[in-house]
C-alpha atoms as an extended CHARMM CRD file, in Angstrom:
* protein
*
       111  EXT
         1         1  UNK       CA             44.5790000000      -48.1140000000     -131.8360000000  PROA      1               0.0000000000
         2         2  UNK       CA             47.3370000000      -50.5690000000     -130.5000000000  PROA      2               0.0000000000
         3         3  UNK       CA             51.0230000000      -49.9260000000     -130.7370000000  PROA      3               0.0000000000
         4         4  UNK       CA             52.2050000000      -51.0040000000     -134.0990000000  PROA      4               0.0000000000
         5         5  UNK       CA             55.9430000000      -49.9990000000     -133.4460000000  PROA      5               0.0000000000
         6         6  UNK       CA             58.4570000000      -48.2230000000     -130.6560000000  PROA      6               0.0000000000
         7         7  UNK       CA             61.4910000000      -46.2200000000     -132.1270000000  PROA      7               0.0000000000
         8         8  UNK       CA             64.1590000000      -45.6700000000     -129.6490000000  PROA      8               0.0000000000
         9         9  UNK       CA             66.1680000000      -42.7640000000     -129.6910000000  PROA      9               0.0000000000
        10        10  UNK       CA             69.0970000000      -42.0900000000     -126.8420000000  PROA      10              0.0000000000
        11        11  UNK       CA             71.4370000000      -39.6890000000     -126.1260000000  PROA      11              0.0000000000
        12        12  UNK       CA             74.5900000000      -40.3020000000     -123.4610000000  PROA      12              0.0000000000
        13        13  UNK       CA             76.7000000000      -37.3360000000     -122.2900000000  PROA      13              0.0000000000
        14        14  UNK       CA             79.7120000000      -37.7640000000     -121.2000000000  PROA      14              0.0000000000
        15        15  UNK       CA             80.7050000000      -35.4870000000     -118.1950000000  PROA      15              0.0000000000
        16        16  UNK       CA             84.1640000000      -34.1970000000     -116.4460000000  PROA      16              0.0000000000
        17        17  UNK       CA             84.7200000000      -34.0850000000     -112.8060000000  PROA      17              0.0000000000
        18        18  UNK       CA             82.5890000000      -30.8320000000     -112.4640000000  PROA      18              0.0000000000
        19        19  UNK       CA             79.5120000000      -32.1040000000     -114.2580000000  PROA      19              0.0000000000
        20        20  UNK       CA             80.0000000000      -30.5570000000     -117.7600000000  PROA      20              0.0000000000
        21        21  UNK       CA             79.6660000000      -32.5120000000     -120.9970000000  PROA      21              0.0000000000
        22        22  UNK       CA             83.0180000000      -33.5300000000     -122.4130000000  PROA      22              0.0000000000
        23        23  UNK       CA             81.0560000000      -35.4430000000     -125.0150000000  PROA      23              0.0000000000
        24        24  UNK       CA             77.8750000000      -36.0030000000     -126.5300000000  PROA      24              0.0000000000
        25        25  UNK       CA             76.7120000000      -38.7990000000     -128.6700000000  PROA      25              0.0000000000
        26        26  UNK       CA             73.2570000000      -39.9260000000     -130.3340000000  PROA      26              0.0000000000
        27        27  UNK       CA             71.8280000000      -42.7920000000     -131.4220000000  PROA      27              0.0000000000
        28        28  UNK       CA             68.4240000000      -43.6040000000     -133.7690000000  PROA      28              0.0000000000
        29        29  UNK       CA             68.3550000000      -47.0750000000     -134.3320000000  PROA      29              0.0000000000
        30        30  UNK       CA             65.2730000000      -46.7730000000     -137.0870000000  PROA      30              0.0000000000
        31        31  UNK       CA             66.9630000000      -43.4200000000     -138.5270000000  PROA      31              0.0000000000
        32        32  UNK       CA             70.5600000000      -45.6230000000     -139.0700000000  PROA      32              0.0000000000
        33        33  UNK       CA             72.2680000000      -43.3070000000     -136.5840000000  PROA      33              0.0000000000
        34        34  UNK       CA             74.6040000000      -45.6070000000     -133.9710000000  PROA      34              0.0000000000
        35        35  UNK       CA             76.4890000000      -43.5950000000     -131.6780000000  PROA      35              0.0000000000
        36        36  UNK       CA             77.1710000000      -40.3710000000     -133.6420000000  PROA      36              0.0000000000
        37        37  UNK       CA             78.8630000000      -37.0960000000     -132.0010000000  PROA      37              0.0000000000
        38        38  UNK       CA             78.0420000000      -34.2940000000     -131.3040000000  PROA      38              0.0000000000
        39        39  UNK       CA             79.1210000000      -30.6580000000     -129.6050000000  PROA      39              0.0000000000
        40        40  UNK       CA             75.6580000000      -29.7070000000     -128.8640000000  PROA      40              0.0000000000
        41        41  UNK       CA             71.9880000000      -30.2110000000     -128.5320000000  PROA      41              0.0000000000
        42        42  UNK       CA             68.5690000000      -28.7930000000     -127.9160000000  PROA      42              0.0000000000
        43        43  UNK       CA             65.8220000000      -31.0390000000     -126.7740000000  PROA      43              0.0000000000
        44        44  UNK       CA             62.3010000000      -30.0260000000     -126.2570000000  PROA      44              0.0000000000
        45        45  UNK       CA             59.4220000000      -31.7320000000     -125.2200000000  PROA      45              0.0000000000
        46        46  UNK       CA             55.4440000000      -30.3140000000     -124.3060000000  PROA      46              0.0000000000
        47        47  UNK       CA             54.5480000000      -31.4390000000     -121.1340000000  PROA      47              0.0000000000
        48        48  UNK       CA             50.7610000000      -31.1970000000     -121.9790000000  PROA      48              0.0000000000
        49        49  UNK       CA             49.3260000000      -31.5540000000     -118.4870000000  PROA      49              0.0000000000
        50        50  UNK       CA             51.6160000000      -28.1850000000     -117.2390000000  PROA      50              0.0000000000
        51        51  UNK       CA             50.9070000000      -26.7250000000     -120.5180000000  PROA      51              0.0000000000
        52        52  UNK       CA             54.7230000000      -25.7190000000     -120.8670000000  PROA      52              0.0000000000
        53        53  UNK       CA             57.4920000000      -26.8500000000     -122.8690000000  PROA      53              0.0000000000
        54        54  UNK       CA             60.6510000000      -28.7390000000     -121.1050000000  PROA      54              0.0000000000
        55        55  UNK       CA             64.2140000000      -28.2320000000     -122.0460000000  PROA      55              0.0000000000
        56        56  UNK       CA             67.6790000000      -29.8910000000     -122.3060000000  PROA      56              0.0000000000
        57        57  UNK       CA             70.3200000000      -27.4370000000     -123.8250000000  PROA      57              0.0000000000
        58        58  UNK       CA             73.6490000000      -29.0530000000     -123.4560000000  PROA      58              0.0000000000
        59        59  UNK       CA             76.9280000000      -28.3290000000     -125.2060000000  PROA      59              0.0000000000
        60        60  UNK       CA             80.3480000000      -29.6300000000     -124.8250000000  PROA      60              0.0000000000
        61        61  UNK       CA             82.7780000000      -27.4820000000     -123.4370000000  PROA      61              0.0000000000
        62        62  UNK       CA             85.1700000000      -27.7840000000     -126.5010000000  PROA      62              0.0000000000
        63        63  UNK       CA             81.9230000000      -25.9260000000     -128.3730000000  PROA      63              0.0000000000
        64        64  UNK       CA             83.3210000000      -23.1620000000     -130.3980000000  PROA      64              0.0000000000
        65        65  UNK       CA             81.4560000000      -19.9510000000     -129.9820000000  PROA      65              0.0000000000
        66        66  UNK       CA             81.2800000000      -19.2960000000     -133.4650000000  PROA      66              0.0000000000
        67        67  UNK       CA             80.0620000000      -22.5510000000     -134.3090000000  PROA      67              0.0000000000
        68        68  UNK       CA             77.3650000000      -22.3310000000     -131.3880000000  PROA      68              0.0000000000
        69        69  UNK       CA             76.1240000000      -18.7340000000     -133.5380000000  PROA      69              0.0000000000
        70        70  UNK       CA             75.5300000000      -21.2870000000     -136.7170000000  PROA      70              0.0000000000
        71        71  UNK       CA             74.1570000000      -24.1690000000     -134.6490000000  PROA      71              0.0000000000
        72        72  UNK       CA             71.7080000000      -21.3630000000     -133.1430000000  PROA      72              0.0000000000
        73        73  UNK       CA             70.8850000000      -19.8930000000     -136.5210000000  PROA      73              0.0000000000
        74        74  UNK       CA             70.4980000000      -23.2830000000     -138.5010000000  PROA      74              0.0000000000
        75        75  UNK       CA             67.9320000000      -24.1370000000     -135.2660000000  PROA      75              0.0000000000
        76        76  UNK       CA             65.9450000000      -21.0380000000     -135.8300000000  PROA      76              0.0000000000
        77        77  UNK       CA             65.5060000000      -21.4700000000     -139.3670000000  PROA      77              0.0000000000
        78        78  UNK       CA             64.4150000000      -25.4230000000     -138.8910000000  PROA      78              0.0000000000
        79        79  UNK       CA             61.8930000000      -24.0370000000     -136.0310000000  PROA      79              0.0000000000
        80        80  UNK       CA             60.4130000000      -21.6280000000     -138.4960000000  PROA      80              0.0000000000
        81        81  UNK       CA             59.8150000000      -24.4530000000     -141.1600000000  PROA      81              0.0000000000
        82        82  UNK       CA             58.3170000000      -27.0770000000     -138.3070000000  PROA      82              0.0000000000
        83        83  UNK       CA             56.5770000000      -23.7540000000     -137.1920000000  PROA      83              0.0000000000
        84        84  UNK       CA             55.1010000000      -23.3670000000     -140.2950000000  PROA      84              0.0000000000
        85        85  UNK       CA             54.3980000000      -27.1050000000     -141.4280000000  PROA      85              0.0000000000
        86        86  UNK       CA             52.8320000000      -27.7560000000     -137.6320000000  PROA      86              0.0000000000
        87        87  UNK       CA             50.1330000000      -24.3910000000     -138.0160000000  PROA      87              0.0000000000
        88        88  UNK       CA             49.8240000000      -23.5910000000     -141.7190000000  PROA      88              0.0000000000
        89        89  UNK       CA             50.6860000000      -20.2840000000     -140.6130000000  PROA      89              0.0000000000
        90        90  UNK       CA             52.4030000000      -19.0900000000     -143.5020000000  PROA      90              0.0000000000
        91        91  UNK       CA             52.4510000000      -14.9120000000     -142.2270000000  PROA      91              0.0000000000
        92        92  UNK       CA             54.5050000000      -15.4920000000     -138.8850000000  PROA      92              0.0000000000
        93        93  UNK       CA             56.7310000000      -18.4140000000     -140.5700000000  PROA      93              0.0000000000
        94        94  UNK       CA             57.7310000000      -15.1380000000     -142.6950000000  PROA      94              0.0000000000
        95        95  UNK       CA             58.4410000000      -13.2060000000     -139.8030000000  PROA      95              0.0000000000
        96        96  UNK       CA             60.2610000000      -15.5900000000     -138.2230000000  PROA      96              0.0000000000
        97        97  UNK       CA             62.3200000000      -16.1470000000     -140.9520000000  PROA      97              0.0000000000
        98        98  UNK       CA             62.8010000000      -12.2340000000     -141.5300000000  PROA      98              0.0000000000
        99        99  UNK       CA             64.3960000000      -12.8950000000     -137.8750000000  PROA      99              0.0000000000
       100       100  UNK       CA             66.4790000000      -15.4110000000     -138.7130000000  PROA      100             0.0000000000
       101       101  UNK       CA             67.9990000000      -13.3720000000     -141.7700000000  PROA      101             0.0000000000
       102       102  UNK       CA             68.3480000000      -10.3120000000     -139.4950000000  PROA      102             0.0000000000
       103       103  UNK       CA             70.1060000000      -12.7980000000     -136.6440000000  PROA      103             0.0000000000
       104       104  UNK       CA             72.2050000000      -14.3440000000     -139.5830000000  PROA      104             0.0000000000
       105       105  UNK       CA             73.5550000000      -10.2530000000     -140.4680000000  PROA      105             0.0000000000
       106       106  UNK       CA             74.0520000000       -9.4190000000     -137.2020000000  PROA      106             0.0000000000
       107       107  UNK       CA             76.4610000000      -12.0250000000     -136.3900000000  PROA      107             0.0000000000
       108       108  UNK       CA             77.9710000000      -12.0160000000     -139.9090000000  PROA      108             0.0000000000
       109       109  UNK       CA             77.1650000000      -15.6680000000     -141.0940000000  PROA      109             0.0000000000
       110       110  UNK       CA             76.3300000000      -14.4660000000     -144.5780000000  PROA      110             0.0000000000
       111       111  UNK       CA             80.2380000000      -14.0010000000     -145.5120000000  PROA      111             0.0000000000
């Protein structure tokens, strides 16, 4: 089947004399997203032939820690949804989810 379409989507970090982001922005042409910021992100990609996921984790250094908790909790609770859409399997999207509530108490994000 030939190519009917390429979507582009880039991200450009902005670094300080030491190498750590100062800023982040994103852009999704087909998604209507030019240049948007951001304080952090968390790429991954399955390398199929190593049979491993690869990572980019990258926050700005002006990242509040208790904005990083929520940013970590929202992204558990999307993974468990894709988790569950991706497999059909409905019994560990609970469980995961049971995590994500207990994660959510522990750090107090319920208040």
């Amino acid at each position: 089947m030939a190519v009917q379409h390429k979507s582009k989507i880039s991200v450009e970090v902005e670094l300080d004399e030491n190498k750590v982001p100062e800023a982040l922005n994103w852009s999704a042409e087909d998604g209507g997203v030019s240049n948007q910021s951001a304080k952090a992100m968390m790429l991954s990609v399955w390398d199929h032939n190593a049979q491993e996921s690869l990572r980019i984790d990258l926050w700005t250094k002006d990242m509040p820690v208790d904005q990083m908790k929520v940013f970590f909790h929202q992204t558990l609770v999307s993974m468990s949804d894709t988790y569950y859409r991706a497999t059909q399997d409905e019994k560990m999207s609970e469980t995961m989810k049971d995590f994500c509530a207990y994660f959510a108490e522990k750090l107090n994000l319920n208040q």
